[in-house]
C-alpha positions in Angstrom: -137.8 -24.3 121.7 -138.2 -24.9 125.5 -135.9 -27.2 128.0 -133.2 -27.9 125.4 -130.7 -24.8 127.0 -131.0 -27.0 130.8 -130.5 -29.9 129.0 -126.8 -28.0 127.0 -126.3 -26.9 130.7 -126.0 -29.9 132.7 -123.6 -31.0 129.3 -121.3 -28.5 129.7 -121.4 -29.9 133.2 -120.6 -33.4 132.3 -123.9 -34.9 132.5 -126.9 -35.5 130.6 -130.5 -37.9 130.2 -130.6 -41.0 129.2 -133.5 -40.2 127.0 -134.9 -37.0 125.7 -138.4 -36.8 124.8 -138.9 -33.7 122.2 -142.7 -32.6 121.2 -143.7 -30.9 118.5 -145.5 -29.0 119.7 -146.2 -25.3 121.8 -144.8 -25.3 125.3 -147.7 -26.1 128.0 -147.8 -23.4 130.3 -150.8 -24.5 131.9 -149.9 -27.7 132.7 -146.7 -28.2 134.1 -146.3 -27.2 137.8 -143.5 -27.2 140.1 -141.5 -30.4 139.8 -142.7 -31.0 135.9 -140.8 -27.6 135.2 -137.8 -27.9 133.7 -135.8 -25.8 136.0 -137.3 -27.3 138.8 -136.2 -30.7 137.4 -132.4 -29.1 137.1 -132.7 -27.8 140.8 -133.7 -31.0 142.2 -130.2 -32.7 140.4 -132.8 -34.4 137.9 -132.4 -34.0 133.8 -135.4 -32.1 131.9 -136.5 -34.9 129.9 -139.3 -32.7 127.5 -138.6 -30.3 125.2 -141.1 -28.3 123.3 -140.3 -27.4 119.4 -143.1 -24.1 120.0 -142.7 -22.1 117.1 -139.2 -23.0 116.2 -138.7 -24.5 112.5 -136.9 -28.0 112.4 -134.1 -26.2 109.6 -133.3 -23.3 111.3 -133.4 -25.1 115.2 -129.6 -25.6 116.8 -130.0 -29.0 117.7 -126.4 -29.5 118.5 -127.3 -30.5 122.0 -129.0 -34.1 120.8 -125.5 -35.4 119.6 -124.8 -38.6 121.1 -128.7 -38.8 123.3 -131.3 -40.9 122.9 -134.4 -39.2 121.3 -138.2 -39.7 120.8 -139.9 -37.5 119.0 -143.7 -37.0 119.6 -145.9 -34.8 117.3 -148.6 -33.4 119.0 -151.9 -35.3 117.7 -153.7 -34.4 114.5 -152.6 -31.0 115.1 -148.6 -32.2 113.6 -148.8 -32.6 109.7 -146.4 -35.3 108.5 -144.7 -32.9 106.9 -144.0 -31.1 109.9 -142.5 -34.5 111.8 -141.0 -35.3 108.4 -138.7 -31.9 108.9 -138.0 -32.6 112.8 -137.3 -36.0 111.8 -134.7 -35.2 109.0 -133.3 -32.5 111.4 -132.5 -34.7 114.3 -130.8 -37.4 112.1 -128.6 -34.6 111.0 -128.1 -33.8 114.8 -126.2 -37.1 115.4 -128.5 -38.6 118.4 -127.2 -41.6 119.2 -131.0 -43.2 118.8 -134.2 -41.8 117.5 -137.2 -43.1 117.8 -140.9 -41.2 116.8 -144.2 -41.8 116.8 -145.4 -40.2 113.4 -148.9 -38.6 113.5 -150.0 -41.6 111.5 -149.2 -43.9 115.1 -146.5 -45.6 113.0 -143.2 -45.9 114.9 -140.3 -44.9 113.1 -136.5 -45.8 114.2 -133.0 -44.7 113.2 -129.7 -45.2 114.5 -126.7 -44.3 112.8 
């Protein structure tokens, strides 16, 4: 998983996004630059608002750090089985976010709020 450990950072510090915008999918190297960067983001007293699942399996991730955030989870194209979003789905719900919201890889948007 990539961004989540700035985003249990600026928490610790007493701050955090409004929303949090988690992919599944690998983190894109090649196309964030500079200010896109999550560290770049934390430098310039802005939140990372983009985390990347990468290889990390929805059962075994330590989402701990979406309690009480807003979420939207994006799978990444036809490339996400909905099984895949399915287990990120169940996984944040069991996180406690304090909304979630997905796009499911069938374009259908899904809500939940506790």
């Amino acid at each position: 998983m990539m961004g989540h450990q700035q985003i249990i950072h600026a928490r610790i510090n007493g701050f955090a996004p409004a929303d949090v915008f988690i992919h599944i999918a690998p983190y894109p190297k090649n196309h964030l630059e500079g200010f896109s960067l999550p560290e770049e983001q934390i430098k310039n007293k802005e939140f990372p608002l983009s985390i990347w699942t990468g290889s990390s399996i929805a059962r075994r991730a330590d989402l701990s750090w979406v309690k009480g955030l807003v979420c939207h989870l994006i799978p990444n194209g036809l490339e996400t089985p909905n099984e895949e979003y399915l287990k990120w789905w169940l996984a944040l719900i069991s996180a406690e976010p304090k909304f979630l919201i997905g796009i499911d890889p069938d374009d259908e948007v899904n809500f939940w709020k506790p």
